[in-house]
N, C-alpha and C positions, 0 to 999 in steps of 0.2 A: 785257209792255210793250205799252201799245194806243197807235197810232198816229192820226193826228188832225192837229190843228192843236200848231205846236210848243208853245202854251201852255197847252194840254191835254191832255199829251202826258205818260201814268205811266211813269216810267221804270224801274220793277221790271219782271224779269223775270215771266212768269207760268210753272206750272207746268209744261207742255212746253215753252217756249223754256227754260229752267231745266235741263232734263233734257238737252236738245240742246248745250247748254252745259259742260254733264259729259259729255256724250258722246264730246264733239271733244275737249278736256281730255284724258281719258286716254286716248283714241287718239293725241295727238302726246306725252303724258308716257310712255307703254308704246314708242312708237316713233322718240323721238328725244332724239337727243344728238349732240354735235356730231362726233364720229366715224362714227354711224350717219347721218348726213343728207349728209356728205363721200361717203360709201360710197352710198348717192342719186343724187347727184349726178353720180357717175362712171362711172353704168350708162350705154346708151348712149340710151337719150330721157331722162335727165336724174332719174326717178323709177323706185320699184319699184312691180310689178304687181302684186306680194301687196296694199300698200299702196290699191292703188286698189282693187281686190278687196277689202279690207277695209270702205272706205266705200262703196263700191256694196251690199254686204253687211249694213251698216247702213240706208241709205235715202238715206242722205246726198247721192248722186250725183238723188238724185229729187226732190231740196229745193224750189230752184226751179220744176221742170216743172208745168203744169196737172194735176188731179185726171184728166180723161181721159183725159189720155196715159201714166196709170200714174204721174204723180209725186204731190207730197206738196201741192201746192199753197202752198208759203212763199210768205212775202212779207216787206219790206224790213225787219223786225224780224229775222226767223231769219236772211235772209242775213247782214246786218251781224253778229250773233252769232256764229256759224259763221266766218267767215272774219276777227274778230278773234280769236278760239279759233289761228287756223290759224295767221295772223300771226306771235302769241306763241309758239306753238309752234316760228318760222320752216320750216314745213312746206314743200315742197317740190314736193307732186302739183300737177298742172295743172288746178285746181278751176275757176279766169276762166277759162282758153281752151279747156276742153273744153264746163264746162256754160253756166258761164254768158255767154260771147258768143258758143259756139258750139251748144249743143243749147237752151239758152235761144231762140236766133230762130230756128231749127227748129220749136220751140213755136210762137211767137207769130206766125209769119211764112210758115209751108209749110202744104200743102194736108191733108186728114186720112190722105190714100195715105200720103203723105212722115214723117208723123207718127206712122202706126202703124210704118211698115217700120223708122223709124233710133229714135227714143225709146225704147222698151224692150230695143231694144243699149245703149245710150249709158250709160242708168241703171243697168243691170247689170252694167256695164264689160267690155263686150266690145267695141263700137265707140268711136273716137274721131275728134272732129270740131274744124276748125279755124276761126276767122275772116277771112279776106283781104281787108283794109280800109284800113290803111296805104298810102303811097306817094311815093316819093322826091320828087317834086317839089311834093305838096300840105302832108308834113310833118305838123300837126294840124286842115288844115282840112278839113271834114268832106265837103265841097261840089268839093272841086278833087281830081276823077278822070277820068283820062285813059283806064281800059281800058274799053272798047265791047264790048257785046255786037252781034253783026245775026247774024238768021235763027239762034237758038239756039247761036250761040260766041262764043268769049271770045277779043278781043284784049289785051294790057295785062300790066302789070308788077304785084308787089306787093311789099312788103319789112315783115320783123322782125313773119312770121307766128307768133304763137306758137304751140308743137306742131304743124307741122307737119309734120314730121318722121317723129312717126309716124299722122299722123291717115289714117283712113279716108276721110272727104267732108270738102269745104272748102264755104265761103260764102263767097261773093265778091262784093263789089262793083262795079258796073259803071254806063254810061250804055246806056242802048237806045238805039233806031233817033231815036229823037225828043228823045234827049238827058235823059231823064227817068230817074232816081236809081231801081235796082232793084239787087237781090240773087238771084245765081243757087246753086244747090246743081251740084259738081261733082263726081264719085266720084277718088279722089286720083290715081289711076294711069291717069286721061281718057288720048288720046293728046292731043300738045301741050301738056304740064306740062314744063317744064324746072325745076329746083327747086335749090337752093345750100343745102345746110345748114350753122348753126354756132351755136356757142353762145353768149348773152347772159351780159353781166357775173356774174348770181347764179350760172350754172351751168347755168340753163334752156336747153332745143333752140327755137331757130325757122330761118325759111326765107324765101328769098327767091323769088320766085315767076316765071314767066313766063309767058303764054298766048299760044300761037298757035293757033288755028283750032279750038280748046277745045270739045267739045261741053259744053254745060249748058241744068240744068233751071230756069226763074225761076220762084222763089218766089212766089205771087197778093200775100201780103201783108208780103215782104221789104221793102220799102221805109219800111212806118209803121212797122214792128217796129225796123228798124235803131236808131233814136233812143232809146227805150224798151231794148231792151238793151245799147246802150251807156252810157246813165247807169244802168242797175243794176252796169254794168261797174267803173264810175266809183265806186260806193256799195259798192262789195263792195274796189278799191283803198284805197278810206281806211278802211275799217273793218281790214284786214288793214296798211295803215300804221299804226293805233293801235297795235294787238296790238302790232305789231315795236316802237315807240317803248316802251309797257309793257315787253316785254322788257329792252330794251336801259338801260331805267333804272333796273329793277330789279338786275340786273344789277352794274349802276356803282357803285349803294348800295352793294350788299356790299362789290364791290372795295375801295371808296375804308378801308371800314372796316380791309384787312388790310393794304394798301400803304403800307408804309413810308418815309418821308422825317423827316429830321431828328431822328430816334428817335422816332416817334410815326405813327401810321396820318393819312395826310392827311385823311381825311373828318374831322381835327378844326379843318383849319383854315378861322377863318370865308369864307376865300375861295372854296373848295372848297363850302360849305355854303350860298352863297347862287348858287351856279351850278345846283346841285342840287336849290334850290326854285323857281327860276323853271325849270327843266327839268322839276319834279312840274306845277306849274301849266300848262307848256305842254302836257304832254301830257291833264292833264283838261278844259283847255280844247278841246282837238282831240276829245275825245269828248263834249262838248259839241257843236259843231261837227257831229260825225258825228247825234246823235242827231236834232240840228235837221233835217238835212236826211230823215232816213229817218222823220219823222214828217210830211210833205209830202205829199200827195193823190200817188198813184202817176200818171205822166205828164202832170203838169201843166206850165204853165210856172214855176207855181212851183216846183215840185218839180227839174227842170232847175237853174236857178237857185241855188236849196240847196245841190245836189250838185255845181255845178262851183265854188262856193264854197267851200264845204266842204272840198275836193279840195284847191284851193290853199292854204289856212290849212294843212293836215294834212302838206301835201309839203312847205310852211316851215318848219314844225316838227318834222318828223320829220326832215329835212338836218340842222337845228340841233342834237337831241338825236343824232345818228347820229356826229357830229362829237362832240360833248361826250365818247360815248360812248368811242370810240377812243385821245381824247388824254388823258381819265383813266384809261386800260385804259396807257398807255404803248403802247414796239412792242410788245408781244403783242395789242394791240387791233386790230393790222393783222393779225394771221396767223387764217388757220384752225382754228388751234388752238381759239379759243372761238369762242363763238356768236356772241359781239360781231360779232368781222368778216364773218362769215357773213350774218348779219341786214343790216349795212353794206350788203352787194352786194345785196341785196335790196331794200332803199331807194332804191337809186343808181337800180334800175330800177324801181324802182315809180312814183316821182317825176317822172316823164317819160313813161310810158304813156298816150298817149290825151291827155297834153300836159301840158306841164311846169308851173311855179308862175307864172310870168311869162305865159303864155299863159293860164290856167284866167283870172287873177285881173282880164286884160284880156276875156277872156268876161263875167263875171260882171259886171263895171262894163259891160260893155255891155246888157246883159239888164236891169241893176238901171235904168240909164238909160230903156231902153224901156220898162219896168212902167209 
């Protein structure tokens, strides 16, 4: 798939992104099913370590990273691939909040010290690292943060850290001495961390954060990087909300096929049946959707733009079909029992990460405005 201008933009895979494709595939077809991902989910960071040992193993943990820091050098084709693979899978490793918002702007953001000492842990799955960027009172705006750094520490709260729990360094966001937007690297166990953990709706560990009198290190180029990985953040959500919406509709097909009412399986009745085509439609239109945006000049304004677009159509339709999904499942669409409701919880939180549908969609009109 070569990226470009969306109108020029081949949406075939090419022979490596192909293979990367099969790769992730039967790493979550050999690794999951919906009693082995319950069994996941109930260790105590939420994932198994073999599990991530396995795709560090593979390269996969090195995807994103630049070629000199030992990674693979991807870009917004294999993410999106990759992490709709993961999606469908409803995979459960902390792939956004290790690599890609947090070793990702390690990447793009810290000095070349910073970058040899933590990136070839991070990739090999020995270390992990978290984001601290959230906060109670600014919610999703990206601008309204209240923790201070002066003279190298951190004042300030965070909340609904993902993995932190167990991460090694955090990145954190703060204002300096002059009120100017910077990201500092902190080692997890700083003194002055107070830390609350618990778990989010799918099952995932995050944390709520504290800083008092916090030593840390700032990043030189934390700041312009911020932006830049949090919309691949953004682009690697809706691609792994595709994945789950694929799932989850595939899925329904079957059911409806064996679910019996009236003596006959309901997927024969036409009501049933046109619920289920504008549910196929919604979902290729959302990879649609997806591919427009990952075919966008990397960091541009258009490119922004695209993907908090994108974002919003994908989190509308994946509610919609996650819903569909459940009340053609009947109650067992609600239990754990399948994957249905599993994938469920994972939409609920996906869908509001980094800001919900009603927020992206008054972004986007704002941006589209300005262009």
């Amino acid at each position: 798939m070569e990226q470009g201008t969306a109108d020029a933009m081949n949406f075939d895979l090419d022979d490596e992104q192909t293979m990367l494709k099969d790769l992730v595939d039967r790493f979550v077809a050999d690794r999951y099913d919906p009693a082995k991902r319950l069994a996941y989910v109930a260790r105590p960071e939420g994932f198994a370590r073999e599990n991530w040992a396995m795709l560090a193993q593979t390269g996969l943990l090195a995807l994103p990273l630049a070629e000199d820091a030992g990674g693979m050098g991807g870009g917004a084709v294999e993410l999106i691939t990759l992490a709709e693979s993961l999606g469908r899978g409803v995979a459960v490793e902390p792939y956004l909040a290790v690599i890609l918002m947090g070793a990702a702007l390690i990447d793009r953001g810290g000095d070349d010290a910073l970058r040899a000492q933590w990136l070839p842990a991070i990739a090999a799955g020995e270390r992990f690292c978290a984001l601290a960027h959230m906060e109670r009172a600014g919610r999703y705006l990206p601008g309204a943060l209240d923790t201070r750094a002066t003279g190298g520490r951190l004042w300030g709260e965070k909340i609904a850290v993902l993995g932190a729990p167990f991460a090694d360094m955090l990145l954190v966001s703060a204002r300096d001495e002059k009120g100017h937007l910077a990201v500092y690297f902190v080692v997890a166990d700083a003194p002055g961390i107070h830390r609350d953990d618990y778990r989010l709706v799918d099952g995932s560990v995050a944390s709520d954060l504290r800083f008092a009198d916090t030593p840390a290190i700032r990043l030189p180029d934390g700041a312009a990087a911020l932006d830049i990985v949090l919309d691949l953040a953004r682009l690697a959500i809706t691609a792994e909300l595709v994945g789950l919406m694929a799932h989850m509709f595939e899925a329904t097909v079957d059911y409806v096929k064996t679910r019996q009412q009236f003596g006959q399986p309901i997927g024969r009745f036409q009501a049933i049946q046109h619920r289920l085509a504008d549910d196929y439609a919604m979902v290729e239109l959302s990879r649609s959707q997806l591919y427009r945006a990952a075919a966008q000049p990397a960091g541009g304004a258009g490119a922004h733009a695209a993907i908090v677009g994108a974002k919003a159509y994908v989190s509308t339709a994946a509610s919609h079909i996650a819903e569909d999904a459940v009340q053609l499942h009947g109650g067992i669409g609600t239990t754990e029992e399948l994957m249905v409701g599993q994938a469920f919880k994972r939409v609920l939180l996906l869908t509001r990460l980094l800001g919900d549908a009603d927020h992206d969609l008054r972004t986007y009109a704002r941006l589209c405005r300005a262009a």
